[in-house]
C-alpha positions in Angstrom: 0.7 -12.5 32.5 2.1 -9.5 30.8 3.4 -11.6 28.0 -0.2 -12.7 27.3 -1.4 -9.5 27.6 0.8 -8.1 25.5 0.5 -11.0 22.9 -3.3 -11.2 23.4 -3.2 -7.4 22.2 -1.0 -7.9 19.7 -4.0 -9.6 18.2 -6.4 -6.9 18.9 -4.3 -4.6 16.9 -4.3 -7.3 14.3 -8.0 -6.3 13.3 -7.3 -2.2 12.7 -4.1 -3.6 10.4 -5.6 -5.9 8.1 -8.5 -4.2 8.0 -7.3 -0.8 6.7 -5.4 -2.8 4.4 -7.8 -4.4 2.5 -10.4 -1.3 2.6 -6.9 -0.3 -0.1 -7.3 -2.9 -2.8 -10.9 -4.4 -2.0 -12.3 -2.2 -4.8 -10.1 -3.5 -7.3 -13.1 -6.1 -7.9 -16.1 -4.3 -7.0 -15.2 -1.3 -8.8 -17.1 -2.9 -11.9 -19.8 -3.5 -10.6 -20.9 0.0 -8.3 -19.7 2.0 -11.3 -22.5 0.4 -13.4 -24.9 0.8 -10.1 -23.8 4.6 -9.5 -23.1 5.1 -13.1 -19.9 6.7 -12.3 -17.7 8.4 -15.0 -14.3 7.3 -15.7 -12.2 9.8 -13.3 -15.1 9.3 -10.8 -14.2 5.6 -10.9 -10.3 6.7 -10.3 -10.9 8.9 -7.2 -13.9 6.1 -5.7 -10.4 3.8 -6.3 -7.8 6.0 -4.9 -9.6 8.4 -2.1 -8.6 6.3 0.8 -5.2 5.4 0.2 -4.0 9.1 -0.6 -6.0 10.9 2.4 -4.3 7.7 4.2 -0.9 8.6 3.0 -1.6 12.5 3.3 -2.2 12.3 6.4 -0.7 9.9 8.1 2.1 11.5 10.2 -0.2 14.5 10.9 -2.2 11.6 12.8 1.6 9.7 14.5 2.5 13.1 15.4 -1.0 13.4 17.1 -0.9 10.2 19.1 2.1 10.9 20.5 0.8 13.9 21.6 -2.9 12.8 22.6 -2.4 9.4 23.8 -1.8 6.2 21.1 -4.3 4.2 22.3 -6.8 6.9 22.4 -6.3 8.0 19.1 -6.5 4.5 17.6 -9.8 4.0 19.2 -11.2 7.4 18.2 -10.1 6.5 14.5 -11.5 2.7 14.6 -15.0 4.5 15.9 -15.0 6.4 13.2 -13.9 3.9 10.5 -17.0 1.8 11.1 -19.4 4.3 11.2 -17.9 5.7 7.5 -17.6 2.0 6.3 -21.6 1.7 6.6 -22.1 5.5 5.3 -19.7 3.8 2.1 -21.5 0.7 1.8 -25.3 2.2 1.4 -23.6 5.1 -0.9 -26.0 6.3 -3.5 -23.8 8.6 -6.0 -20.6 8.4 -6.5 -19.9 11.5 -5.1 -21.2 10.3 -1.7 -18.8 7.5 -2.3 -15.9 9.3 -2.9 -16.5 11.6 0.3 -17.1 8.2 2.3 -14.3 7.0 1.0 -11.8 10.0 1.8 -13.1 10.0 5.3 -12.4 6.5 5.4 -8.8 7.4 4.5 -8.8 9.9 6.9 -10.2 7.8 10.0 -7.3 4.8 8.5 -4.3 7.4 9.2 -5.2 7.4 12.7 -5.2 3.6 12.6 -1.9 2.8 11.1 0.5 4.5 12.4 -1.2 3.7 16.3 -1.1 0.5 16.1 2.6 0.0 15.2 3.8 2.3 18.0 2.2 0.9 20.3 4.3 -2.2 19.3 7.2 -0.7 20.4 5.4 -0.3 24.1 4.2 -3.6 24.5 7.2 -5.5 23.4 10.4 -4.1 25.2 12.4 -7.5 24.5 13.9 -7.1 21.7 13.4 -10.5 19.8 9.8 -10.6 20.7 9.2 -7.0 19.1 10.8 -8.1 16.1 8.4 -11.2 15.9 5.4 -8.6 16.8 6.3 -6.7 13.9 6.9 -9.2 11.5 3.1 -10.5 12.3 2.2 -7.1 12.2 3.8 -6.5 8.3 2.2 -9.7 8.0 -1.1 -8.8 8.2 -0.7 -5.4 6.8 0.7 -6.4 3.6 -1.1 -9.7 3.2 -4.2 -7.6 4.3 -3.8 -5.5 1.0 -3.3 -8.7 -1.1 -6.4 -10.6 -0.2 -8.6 -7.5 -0.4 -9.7 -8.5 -3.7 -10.2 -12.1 -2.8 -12.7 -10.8 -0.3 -14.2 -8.8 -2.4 -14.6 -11.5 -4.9 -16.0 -13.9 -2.3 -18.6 -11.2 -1.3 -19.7 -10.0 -4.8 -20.5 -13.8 -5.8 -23.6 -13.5 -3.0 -23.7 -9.8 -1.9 -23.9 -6.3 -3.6 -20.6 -4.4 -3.7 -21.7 -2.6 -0.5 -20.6 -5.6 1.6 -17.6 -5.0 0.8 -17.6 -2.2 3.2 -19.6 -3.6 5.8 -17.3 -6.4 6.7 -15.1 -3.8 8.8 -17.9 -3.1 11.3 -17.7 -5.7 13.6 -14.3 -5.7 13.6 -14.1 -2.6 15.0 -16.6 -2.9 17.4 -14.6 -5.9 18.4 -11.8 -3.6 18.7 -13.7 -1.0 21.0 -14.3 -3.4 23.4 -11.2 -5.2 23.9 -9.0 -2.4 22.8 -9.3 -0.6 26.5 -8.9 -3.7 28.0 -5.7 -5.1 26.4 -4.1 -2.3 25.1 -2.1 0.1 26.8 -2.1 3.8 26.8 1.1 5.5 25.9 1.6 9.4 25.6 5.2 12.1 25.3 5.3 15.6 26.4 8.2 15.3 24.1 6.2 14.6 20.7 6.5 17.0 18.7 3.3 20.0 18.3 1.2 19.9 15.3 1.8 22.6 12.5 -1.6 23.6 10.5 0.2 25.1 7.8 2.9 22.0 7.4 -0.4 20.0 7.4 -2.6 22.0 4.9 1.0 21.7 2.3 1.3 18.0 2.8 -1.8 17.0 2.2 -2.4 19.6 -0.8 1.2 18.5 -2.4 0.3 14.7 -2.7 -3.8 15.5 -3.6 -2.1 17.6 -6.5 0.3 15.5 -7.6 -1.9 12.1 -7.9 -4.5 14.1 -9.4 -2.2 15.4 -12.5 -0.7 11.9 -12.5 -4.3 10.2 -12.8 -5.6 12.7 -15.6 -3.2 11.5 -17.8 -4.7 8.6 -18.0 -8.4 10.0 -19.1 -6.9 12.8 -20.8 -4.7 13.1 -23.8 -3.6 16.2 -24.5 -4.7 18.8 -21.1 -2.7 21.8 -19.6 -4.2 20.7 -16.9 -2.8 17.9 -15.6 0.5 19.1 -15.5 -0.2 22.6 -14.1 -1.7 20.1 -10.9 1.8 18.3 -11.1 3.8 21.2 -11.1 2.2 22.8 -8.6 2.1 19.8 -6.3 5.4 19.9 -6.4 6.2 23.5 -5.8 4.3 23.1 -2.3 5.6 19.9 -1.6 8.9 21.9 -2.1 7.3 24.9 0.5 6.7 22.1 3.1 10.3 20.1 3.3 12.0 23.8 3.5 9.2 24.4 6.4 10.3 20.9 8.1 13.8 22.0 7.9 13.3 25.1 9.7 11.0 24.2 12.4 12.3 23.4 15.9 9.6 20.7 15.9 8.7 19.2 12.8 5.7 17.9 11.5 8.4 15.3 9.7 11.8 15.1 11.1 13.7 15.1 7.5 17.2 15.0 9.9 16.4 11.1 10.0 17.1 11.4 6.5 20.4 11.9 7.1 21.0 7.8 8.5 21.7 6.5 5.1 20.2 3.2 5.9 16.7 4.7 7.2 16.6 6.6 4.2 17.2 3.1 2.2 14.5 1.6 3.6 11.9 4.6 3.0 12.8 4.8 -0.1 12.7 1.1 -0.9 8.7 0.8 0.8 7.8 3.2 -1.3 9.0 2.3 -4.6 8.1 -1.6 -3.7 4.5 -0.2 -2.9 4.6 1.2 -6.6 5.9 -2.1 -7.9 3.7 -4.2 -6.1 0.3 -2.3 -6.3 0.9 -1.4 -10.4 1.3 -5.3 -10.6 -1.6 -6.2 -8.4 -3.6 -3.9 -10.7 -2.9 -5.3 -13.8 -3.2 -9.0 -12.8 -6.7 -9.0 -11.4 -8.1 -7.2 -14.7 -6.0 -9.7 -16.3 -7.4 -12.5 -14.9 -11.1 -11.2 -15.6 -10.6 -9.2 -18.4 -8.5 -11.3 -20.9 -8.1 -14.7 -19.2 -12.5 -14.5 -18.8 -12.4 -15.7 -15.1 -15.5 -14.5 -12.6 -14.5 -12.3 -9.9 -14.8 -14.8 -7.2 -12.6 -17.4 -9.3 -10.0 -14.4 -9.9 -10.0 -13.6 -6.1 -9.0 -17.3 -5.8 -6.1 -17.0 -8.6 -5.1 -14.0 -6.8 -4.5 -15.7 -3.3 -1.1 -16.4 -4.3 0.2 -13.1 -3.7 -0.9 -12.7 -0.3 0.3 -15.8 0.7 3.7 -15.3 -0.8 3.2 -11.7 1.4 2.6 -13.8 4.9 5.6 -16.6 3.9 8.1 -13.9 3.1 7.1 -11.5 6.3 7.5 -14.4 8.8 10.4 -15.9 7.5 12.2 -12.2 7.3 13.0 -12.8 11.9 14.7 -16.4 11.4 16.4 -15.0 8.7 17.6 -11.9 10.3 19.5 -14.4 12.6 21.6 -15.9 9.8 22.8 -12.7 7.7 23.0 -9.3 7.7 19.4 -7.3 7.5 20.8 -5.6 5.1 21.7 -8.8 2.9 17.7 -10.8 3.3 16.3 -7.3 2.3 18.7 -7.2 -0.9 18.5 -10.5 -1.8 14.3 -11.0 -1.0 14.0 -7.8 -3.5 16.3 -9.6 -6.4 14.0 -12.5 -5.7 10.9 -10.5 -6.3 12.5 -9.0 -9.6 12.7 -12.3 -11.0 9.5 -13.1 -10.0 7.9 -9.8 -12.0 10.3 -11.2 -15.2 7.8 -13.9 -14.5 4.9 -12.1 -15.9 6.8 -11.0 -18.8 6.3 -14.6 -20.6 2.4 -15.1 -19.4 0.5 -15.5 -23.0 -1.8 -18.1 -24.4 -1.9 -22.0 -22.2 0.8 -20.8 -20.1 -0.2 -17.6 -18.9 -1.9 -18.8 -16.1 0.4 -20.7 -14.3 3.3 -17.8 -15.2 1.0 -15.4 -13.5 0.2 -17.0 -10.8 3.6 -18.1 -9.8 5.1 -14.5 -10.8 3.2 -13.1 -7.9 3.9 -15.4 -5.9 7.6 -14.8 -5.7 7.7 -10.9 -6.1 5.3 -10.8 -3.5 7.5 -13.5 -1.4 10.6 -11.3 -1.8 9.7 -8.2 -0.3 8.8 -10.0 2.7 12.2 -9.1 4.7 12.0 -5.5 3.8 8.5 -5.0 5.0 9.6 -6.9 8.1 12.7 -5.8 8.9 12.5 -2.5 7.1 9.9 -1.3 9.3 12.0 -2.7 12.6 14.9 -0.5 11.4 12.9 2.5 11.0 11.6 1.9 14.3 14.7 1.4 16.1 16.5 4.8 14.7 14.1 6.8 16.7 13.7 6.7 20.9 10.5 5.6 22.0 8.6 8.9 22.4 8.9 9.7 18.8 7.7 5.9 17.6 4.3 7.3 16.5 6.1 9.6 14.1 8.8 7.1 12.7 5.8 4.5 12.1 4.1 7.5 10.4 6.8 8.1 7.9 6.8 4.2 7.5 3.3 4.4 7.1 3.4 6.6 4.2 6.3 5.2 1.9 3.5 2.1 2.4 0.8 3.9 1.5 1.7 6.7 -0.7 3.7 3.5 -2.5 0.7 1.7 -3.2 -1.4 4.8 -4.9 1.4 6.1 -6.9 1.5 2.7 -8.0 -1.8 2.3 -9.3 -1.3 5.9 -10.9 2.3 5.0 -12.6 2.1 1.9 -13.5 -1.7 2.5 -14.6 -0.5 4.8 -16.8 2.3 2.9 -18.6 0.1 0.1 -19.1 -2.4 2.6 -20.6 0.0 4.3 -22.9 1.5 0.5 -24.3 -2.2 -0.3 -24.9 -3.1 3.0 -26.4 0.1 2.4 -28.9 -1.2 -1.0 -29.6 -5.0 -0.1 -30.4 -3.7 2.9 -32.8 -5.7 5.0 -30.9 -9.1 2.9 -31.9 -9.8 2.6 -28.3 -8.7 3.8 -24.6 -9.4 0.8 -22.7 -9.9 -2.9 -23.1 -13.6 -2.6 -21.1 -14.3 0.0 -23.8 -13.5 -2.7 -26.3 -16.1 -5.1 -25.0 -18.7 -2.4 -25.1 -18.2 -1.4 -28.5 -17.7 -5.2 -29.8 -21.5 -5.5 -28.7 -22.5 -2.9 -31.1 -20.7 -4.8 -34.2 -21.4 -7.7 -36.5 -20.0 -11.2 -34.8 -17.0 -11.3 -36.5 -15.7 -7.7 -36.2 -16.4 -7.9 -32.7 -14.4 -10.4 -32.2 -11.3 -9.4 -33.6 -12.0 -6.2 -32.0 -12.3 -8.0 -28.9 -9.0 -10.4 -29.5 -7.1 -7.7 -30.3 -7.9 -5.2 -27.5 -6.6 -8.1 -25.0 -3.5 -9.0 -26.8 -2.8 -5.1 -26.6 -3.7 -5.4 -22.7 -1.4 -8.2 -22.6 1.2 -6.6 -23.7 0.7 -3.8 -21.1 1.2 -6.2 -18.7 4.4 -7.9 -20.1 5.7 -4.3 -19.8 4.9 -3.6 -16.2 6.4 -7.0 -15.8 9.6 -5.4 -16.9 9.4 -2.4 -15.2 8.8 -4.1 -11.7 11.6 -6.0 -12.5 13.8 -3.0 -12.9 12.6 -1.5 -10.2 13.3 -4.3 -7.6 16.8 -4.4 -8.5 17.5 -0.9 -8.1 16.2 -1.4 -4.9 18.4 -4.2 -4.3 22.0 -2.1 -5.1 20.3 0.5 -3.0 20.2 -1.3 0.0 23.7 -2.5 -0.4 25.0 0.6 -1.2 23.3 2.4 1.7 24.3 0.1 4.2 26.5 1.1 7.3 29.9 1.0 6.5 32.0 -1.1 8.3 35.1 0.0 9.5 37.6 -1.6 11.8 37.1 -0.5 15.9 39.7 -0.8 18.4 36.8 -3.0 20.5 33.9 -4.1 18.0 30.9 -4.8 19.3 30.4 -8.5 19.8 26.8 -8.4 18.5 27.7 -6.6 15.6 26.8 -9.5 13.0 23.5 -10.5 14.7 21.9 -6.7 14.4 23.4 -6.3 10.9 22.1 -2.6 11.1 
């Protein structure tokens, strides 16, 4: 009976997951269309986009530390509440500054989701096989959550207004409310560590400041401003690890740091967030933008990457049993670097099929390290301090994924900029201002802008390429040495941690 409770829970915290997820990426289609309703400006479009995912990643191990402290359970339920009363407040927005504010609340009720429903993993499953399985459903639905968000979207936008998009969380939270005290058990430490205001207050204003001065470079050419938010950003981002360091109790134990293969595995979430969100971008304007499909058919040609997500994820356990963790999280990242060399060749009758099998793979490689990354982190901390290591898991995810669309939004920006000579800033500017021309002039206008937005996709090809296989050497290089023992450890070869 406890095995089916615990598994029958396991699906409960299956809803919060995927949910939060998707409420990432879902935008990426509907953005379109609500700008046009709201008649939101070009930065207000960014921060309606990004909102969630960096109050998500700003605050995410303010809100681990919290439920370790509060009760993990408790918080999770406080945060889905919350979540589904925002999502309607989103979804019947009528500026886009109530949207954005929706939005970052959103993000804000979502870091109390993620990192509560991965420690309480670690309490529900105390075999050690069958956490590992729990976990790998639970990257699962995280990661193939944030891959089919647009296909949602696209599905609701063909019969619904982009508000739907939103709604669709609400009953599954109520959902959650109900079963949640039923299935899910309560877990607390006197041991967690106390929350710091100030260590707070510099987190969240390092990353804000930082994403901000990243995004304005892609609306602004020339601006002090910008990079007086970036340096900034980082001075206080500075301020807060010298805090962490000092304090008996840290908001964010930076010591784990020190266990080279922990700090592999951070490192490699977040730059694989940047790598897969910067592509994920790209590819859905692609495929409506250039290739001229309707959102609902590019939500469909998009499936392949959250499938490729869900394969890679499930297969990472029965792979774990044959080599060393450290060798599938290697070798699934080379995998996903060739798939991102993919994209590099996707132009005229073969761009489709390139596409659609390029994310395929890259997103089928960085299956093992989402599932077995985030088992590793997990199991370098002891059990009262699982809401905080899920937390710093949580925001290598997280803070991945918006730096991604910033990065790799501007790259693609800058390589269509070059390619325009400055004639126009974006390709949907093109299409505008081809309406306003005779036929023919708007249609070269119109060919060329999407050969140049081509080209900025060929180039974040390469650079998700390159950045997968630094991720790859990092991984080797960071893994535990091995060095002869006097008695080694018999299981040595089946942990390969």
């Amino acid at each position: 009976m406890r095995v089916n409770r615990a598994w029958l829970g396991l699906v409960v915290l299956m809803l919060p997951t995927l949910l939060v997820a998707m409420d990432t990426t879902a935008l990426l289609l509907a953005l379109p269309q609500l700008s046009a309703d709201l008649g939101a400006t070009n930065v207000q479009q960014l921060w309606i986009s990004d909102s969630y995912g960096l109050m998500v990643a700003g605050l995410v191990i303010t809100m681990g530390t919290l439920g370790d402290r509060i009760g993990r359970r408790r918080l999770l339920l406080i945060g889905g509440a919350a979540f589904g009363v925002l999502s309607v407040v989103a979804a019947f927005a009528d500026s886009p500054l109530t949207l954005i504010v929706a939005r970052a609340l959103l993000g804000v009720a979502g870091a109390t989701l993620a990192p509560a429903t991965l420690a309480l993993i670690t309490n529900m499953f105390r075999d050690e096989r069958q956490r590992g399985k729990a976990i790998a459903i639970w990257a699962t639905c995280q990661f193939t959550g944030g891959a089919l968000g647009p296909v949602l979207a696209g599905f609701l936008l063909q019969y619904f207004w982009w508000g739907s998009v939103f709604l669709v969380a609400v009953p599954a939270m109520a959902l959650l409310l109900l079963a949640g005290p039923v299935l899910l058990p309560e877990f607390r430490s006197d041991q967690a560590g106390r929350l710091d205001p100030a260590s707070v207050g510099l987190s969240l204003a390092a990353v804000l400041l930082m994403i901000h001065g990243i995004k304005q470079l892609t609306v602004e050419s020339v601006s002090a401003g910008p990079a007086v938010a970036l340096v900034v950003g980082a001075a206080l981002g500075f301020v807060f690890v010298r805090r962490q360091l000092r304090l008996e109790t840290p908001l964010l134990d930076l010591r784990l740091l020190r266990n080279r293969p922990f700090t592999a595995v951070l490192v490699a979430l977040v730059f694989a967030g940047v790598a897969m969100a910067g592509t994920g971008l790209l590819v859905t304007q692609y495929l409506q933008s250039v290739l001229g499909y309707s959102p609902v058919a590019s939500a469909m040609l998009f499936a392949p990457m959250g499938l490729g997500v869900a394969v890679g994820t499930m297969a990472a356990p029965g792979l774990a049993r044959r080599m060393k963790q450290t060798t599938a999280i290697a070798g699934g990242l080379v995998v996903s670097a060739l798939g991102s060399l993919l994209l590099v060749g996707a132009d005229g009758a073969r761009a489709l099929p390139l596409v659609m099998t390029g994310i395929a793979v890259l997103a089928l490689g960085t299956g093992p390290l989402f599932a077995l990354g985030t088992g590793q982190v997990l199991g370098s901390v002891p059990p009262e301090r699982a809401g905080s290591a899920a937390s710093m898991s949580e925001t290598g995810n997280y803070f991945g994924g918006s730096l991604g669309f910033a990065l790799l939004g501007v790259v693609a920006a800058v390589v269509y900029r070059s390619r325009m000579d400055g004639t126009s800033d974006s390709l949907a500017g093109a299409v505008a201002a081809g309406q306003d021309l005779p036929a023919d002039q708007g249609a070269e206008l119109l060919h060329t802008a999407r050969e140049a937005f081509t080209a900025g996709l060929h180039v974040t090809g390469i650079v998700a390429a390159v950045i997968f296989t630094g991720l790859a050497v990092l991984i080797l290089a960071m893994r535990p040495a091995t060095r002869p023992a006097p008695a080694p450890r018999p299981d040595y070869e089946a942990t390969g941690s």
